[in-house]
PDB file of the backbone (N, CA, C, O) and the ligand in Angstrom, with CONECT records:
HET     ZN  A 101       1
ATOM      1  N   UNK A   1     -59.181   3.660  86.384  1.00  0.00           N
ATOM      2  CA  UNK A   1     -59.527   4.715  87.340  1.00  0.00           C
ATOM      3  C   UNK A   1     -61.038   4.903  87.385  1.00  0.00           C
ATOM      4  O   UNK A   1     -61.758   4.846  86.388  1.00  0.00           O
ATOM      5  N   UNK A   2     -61.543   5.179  88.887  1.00  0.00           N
ATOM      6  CA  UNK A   2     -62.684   5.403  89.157  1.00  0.00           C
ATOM      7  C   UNK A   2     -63.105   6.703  88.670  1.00  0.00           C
ATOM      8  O   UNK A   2     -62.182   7.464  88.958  1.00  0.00           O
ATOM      9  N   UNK A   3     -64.087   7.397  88.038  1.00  0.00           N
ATOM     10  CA  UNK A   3     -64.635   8.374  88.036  1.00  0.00           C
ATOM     11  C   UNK A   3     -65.769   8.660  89.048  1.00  0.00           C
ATOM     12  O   UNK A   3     -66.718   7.883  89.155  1.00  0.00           O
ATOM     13  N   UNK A   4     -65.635  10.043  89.960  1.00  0.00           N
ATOM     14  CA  UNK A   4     -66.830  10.043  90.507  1.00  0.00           C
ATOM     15  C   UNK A   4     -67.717  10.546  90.090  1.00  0.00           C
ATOM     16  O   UNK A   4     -67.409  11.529  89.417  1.00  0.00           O
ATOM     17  N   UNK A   5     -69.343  10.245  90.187  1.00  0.00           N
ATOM     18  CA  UNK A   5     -70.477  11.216  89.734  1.00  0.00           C
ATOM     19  C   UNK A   5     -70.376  12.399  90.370  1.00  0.00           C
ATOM     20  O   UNK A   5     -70.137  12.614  91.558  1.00  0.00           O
ATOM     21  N   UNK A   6     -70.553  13.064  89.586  1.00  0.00           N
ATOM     22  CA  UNK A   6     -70.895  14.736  89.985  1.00  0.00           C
ATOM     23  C   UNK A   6     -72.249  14.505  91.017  1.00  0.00           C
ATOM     24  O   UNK A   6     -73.044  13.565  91.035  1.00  0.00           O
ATOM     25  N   UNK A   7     -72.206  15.467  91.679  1.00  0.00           N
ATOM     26  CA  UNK A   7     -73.147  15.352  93.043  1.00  0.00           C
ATOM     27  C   UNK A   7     -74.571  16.188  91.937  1.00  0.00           C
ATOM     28  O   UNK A   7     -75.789  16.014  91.912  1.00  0.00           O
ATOM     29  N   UNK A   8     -74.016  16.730  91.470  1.00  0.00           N
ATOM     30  CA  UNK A   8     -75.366  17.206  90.731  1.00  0.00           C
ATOM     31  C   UNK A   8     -76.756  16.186  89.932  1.00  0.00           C
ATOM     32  O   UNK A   8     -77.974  16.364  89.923  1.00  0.00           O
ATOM     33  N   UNK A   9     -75.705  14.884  89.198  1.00  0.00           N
ATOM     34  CA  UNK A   9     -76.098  14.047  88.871  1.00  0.00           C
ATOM     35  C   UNK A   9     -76.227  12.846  89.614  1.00  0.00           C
ATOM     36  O   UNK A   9     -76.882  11.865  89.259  1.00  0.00           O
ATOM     37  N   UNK A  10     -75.562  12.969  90.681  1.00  0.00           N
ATOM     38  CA  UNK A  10     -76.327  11.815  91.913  1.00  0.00           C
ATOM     39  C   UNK A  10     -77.652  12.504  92.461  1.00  0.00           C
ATOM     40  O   UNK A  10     -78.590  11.733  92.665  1.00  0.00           O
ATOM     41  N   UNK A  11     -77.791  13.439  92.646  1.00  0.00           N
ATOM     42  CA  UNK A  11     -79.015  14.104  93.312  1.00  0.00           C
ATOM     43  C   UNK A  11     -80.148  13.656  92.577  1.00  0.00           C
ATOM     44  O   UNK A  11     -81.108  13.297  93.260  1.00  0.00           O
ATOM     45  N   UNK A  12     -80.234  13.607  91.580  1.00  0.00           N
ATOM     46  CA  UNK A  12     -81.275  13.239  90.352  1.00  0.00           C
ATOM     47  C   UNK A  12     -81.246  12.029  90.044  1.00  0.00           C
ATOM     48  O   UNK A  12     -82.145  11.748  89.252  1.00  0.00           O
ATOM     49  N   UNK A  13     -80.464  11.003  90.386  1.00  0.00           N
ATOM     50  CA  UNK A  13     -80.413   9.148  90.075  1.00  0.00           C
ATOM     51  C   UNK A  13     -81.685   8.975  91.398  1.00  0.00           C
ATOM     52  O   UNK A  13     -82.074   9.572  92.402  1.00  0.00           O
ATOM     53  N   UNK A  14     -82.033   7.515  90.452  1.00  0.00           N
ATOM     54  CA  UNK A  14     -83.281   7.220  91.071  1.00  0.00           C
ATOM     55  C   UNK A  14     -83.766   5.520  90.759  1.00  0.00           C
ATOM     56  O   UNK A  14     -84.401   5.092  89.796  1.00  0.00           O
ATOM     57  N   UNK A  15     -83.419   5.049  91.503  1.00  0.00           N
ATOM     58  CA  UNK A  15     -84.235   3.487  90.995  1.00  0.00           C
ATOM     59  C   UNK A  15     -84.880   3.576  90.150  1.00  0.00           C
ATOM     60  O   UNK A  15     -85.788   4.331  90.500  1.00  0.00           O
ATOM     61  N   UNK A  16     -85.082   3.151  88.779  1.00  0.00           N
ATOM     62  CA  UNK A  16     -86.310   3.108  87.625  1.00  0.00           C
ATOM     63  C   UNK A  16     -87.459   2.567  87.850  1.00  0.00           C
ATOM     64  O   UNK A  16     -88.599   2.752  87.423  1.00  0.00           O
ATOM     65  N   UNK A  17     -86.734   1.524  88.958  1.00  0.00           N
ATOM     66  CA  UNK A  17     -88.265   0.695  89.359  1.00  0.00           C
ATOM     67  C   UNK A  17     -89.109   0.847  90.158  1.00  0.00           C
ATOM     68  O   UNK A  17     -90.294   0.535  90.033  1.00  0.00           O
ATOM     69  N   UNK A  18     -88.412   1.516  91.386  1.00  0.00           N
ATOM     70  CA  UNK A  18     -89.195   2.006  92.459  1.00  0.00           C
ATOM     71  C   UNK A  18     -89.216   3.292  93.178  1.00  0.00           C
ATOM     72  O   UNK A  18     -89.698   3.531  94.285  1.00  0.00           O
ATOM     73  N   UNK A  19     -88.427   4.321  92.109  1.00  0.00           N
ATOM     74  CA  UNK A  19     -87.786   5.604  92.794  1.00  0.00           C
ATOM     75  C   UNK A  19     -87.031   5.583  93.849  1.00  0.00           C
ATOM     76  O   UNK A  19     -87.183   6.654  94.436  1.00  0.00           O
ATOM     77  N   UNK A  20     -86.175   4.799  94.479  1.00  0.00           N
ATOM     78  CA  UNK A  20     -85.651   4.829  95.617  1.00  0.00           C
ATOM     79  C   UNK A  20     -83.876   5.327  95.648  1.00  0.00           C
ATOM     80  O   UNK A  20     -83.183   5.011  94.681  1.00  0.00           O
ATOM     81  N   UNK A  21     -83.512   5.781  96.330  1.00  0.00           N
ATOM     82  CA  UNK A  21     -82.443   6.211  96.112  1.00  0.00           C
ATOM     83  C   UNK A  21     -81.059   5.222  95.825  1.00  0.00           C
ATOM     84  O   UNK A  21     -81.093   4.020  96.089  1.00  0.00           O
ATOM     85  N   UNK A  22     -80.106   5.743  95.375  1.00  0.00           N
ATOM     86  CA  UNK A  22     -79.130   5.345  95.119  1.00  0.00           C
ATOM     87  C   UNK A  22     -77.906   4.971  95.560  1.00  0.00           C
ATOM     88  O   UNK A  22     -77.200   5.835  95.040  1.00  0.00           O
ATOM     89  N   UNK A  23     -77.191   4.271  96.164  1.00  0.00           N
ATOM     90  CA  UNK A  23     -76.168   4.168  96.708  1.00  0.00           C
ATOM     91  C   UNK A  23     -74.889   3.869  95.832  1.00  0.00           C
ATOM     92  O   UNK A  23     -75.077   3.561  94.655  1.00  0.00           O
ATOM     93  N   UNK A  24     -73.786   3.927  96.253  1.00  0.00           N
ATOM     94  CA  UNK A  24     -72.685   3.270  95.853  1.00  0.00           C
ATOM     95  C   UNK A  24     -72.341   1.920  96.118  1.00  0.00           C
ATOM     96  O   UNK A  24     -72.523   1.775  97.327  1.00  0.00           O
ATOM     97  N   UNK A  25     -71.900   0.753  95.580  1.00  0.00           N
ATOM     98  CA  UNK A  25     -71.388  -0.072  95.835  1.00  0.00           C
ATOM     99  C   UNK A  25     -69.985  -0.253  96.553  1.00  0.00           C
ATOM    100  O   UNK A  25     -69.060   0.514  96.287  1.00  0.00           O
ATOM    101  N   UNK A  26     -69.841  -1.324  97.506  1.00  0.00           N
ATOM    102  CA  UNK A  26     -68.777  -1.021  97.957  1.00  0.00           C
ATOM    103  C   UNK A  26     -67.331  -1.196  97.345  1.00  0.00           C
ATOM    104  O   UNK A  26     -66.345  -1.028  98.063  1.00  0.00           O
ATOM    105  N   UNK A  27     -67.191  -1.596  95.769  1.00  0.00           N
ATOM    106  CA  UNK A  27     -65.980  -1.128  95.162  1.00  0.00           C
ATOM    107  C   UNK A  27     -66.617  -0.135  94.546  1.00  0.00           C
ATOM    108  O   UNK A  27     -65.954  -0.077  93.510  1.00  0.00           O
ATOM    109  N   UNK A  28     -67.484   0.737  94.444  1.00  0.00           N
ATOM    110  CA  UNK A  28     -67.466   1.686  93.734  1.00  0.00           C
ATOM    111  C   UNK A  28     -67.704   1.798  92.228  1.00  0.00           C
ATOM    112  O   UNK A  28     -67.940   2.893  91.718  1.00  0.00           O
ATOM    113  N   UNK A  29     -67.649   0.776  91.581  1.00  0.00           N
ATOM    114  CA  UNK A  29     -68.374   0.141  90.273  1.00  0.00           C
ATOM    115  C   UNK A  29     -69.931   0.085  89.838  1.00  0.00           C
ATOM    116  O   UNK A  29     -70.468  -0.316  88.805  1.00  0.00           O
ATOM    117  N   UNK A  30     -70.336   0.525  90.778  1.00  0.00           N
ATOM    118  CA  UNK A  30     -71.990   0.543  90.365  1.00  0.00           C
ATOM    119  C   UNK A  30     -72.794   1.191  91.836  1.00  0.00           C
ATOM    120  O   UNK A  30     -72.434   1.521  92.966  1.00  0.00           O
ATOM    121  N   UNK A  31     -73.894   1.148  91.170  1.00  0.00           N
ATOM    122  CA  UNK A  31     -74.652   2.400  92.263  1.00  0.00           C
ATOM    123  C   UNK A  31     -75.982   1.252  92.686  1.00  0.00           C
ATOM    124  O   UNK A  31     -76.756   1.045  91.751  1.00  0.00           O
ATOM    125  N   UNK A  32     -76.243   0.618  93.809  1.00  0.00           N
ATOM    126  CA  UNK A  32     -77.118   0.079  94.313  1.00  0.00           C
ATOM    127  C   UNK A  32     -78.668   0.833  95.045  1.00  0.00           C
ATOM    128  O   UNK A  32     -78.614   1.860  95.722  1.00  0.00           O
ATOM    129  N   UNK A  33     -79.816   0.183  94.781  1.00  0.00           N
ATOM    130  CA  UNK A  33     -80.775   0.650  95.042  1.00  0.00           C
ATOM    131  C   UNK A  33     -80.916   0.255  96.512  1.00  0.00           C
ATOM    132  O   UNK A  33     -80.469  -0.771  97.024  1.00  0.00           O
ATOM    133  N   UNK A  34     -81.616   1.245  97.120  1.00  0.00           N
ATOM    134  CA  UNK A  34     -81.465   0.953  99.025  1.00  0.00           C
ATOM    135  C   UNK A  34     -82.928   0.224  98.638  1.00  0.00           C
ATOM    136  O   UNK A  34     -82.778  -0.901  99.115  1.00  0.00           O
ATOM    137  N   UNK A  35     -84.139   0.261  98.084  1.00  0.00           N
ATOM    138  CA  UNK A  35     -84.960  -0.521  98.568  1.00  0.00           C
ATOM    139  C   UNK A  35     -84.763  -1.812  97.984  1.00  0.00           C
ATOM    140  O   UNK A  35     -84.665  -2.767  98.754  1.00  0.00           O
ATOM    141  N   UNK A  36     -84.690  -1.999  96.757  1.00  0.00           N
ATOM    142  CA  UNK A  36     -85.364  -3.378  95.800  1.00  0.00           C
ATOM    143  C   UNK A  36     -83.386  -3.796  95.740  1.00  0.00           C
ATOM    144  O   UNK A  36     -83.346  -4.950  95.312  1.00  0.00           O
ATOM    145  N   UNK A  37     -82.260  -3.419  95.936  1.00  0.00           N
ATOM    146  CA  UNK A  37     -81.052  -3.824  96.274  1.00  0.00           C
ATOM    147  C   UNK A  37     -80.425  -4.112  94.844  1.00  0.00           C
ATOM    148  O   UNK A  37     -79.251  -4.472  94.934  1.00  0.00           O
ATOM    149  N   UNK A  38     -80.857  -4.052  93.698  1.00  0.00           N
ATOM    150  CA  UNK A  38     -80.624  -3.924  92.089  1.00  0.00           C
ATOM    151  C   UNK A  38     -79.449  -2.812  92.336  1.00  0.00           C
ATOM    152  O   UNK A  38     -79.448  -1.707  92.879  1.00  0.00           O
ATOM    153  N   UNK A  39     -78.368  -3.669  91.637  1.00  0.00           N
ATOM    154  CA  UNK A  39     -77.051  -2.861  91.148  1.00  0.00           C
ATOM    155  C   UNK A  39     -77.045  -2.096  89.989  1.00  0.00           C
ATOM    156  O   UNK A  39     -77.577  -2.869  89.193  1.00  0.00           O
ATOM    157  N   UNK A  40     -76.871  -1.405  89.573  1.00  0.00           N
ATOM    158  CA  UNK A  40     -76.824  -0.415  88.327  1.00  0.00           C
ATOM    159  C   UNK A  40     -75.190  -0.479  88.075  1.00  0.00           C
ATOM    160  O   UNK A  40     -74.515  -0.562  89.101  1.00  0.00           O
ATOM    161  N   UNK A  41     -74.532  -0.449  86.891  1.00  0.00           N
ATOM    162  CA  UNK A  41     -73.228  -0.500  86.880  1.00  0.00           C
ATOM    163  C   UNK A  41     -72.921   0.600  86.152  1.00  0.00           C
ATOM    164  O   UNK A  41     -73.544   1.294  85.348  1.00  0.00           O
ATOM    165  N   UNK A  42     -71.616   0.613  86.693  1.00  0.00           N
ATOM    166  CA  UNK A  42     -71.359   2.255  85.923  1.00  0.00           C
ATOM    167  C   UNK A  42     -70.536   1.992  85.061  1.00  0.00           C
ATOM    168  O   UNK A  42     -69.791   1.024  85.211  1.00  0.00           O
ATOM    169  N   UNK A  43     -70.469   2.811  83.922  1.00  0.00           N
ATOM    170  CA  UNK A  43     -69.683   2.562  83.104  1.00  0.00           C
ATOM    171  C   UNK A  43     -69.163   4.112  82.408  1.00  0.00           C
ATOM    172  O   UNK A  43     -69.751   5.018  81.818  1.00  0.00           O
ATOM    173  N   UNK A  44     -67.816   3.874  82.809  1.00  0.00           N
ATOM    174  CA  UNK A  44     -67.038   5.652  82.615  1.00  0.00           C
ATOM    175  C   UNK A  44     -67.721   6.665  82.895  1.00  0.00           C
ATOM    176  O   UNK A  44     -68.145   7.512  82.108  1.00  0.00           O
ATOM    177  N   UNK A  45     -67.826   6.622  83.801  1.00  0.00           N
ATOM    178  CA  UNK A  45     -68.610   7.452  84.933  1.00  0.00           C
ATOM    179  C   UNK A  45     -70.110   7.787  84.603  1.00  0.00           C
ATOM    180  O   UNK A  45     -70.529   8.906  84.900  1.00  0.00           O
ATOM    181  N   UNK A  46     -70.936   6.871  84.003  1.00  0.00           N
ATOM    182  CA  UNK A  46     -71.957   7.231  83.485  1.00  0.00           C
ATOM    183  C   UNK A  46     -73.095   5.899  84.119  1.00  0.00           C
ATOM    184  O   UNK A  46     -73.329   4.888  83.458  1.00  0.00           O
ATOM    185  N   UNK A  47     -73.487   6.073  85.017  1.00  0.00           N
ATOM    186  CA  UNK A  47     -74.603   4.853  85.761  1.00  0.00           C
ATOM    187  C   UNK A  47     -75.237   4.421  84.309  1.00  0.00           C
ATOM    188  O   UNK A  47     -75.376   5.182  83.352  1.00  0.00           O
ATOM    189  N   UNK A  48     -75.559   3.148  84.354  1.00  0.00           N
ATOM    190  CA  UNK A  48     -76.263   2.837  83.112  1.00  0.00           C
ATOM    191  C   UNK A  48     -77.762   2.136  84.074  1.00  0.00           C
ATOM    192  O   UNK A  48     -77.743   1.282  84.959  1.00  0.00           O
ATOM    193  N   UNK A  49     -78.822   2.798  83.551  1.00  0.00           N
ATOM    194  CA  UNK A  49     -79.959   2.435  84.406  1.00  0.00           C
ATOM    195  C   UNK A  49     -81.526   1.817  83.634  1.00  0.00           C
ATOM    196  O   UNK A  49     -82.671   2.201  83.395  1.00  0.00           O
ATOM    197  N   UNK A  50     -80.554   0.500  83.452  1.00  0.00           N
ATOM    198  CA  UNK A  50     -81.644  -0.160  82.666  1.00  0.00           C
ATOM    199  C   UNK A  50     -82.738  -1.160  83.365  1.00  0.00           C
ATOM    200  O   UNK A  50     -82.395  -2.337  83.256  1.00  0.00           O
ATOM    201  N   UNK A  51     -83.535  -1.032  83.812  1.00  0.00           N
ATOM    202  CA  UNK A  51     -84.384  -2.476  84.710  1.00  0.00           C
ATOM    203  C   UNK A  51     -84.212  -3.226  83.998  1.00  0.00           C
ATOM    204  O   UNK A  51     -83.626  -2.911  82.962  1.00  0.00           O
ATOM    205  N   UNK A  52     -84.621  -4.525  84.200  1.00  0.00           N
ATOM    206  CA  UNK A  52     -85.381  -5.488  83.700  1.00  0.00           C
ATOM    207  C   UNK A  52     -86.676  -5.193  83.762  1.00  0.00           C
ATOM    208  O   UNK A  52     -87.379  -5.093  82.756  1.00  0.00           O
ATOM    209  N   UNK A  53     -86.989  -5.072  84.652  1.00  0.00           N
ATOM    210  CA  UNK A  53     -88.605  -4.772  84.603  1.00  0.00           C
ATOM    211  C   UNK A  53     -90.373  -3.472  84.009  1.00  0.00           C
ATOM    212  O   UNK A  53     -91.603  -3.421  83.975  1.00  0.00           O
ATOM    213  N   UNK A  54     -88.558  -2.416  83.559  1.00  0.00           N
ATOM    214  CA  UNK A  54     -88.719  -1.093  82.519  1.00  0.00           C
ATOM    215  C   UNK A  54     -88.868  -1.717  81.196  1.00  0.00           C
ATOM    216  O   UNK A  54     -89.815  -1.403  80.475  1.00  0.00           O
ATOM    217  N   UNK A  55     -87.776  -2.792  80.743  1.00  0.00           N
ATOM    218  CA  UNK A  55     -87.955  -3.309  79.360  1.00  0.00           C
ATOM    219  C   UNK A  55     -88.694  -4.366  79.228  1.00  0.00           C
ATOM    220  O   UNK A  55     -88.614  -4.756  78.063  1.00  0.00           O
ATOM    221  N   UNK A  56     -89.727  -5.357  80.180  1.00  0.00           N
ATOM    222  CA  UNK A  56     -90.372  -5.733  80.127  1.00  0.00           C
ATOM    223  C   UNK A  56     -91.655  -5.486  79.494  1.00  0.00           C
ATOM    224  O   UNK A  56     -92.233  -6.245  78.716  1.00  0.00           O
ATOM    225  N   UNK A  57     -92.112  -4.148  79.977  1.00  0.00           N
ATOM    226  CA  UNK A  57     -93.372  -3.168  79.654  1.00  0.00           C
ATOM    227  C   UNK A  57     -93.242  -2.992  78.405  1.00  0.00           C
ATOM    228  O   UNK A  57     -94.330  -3.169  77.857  1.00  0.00           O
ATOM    229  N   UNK A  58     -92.306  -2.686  77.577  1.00  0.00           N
ATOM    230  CA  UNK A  58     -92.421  -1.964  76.461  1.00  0.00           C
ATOM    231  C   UNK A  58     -92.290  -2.714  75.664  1.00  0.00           C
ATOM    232  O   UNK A  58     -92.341  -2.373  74.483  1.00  0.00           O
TER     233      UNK A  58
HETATM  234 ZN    ZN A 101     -85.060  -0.126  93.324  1.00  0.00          ZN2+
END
C-alpha cells in the first residue's frame, strides 16, 4: 500500500539540487523534480532525498 505525503510535508519538499519543486511519479513510488527530472523514491511514506551531487561536496 501506497502512503500519501501529508500536504504539510509536500509543501516543504524541494529538489536538494536545485530547489525546484516536487512532483509525483506516475506510479506514485517516488516524487520527481520538475526542473533537473531526478526521481527521489519514497520509501514508507517518507521521500528519501539524497543527490548525488549533495554527497559529492562533502
Ligand atoms: Zn532538481
Amino acid at each position: 500500500m501506497i502512503e500519501e505525503i501529508k500536504k504539510e510535508l509536500f509543501d516543504i519538499l524541494a529538489c536538494p539540487t536545485d530547489k525546484s519543486d516536487l512532483v509525483y511519479t506516475k506510479d506514485k513510488k517516488g516524487l520527481q523534480c520538475v526542473k533537473c527530472k531526478y526521481v527521489y523514491p519514497i520509501k514508507e511514506g517518507i521521500p528519501v532525498l539524497s543527490p548525488s551531487e549533495l554527497s559529492k561536496k562533502l
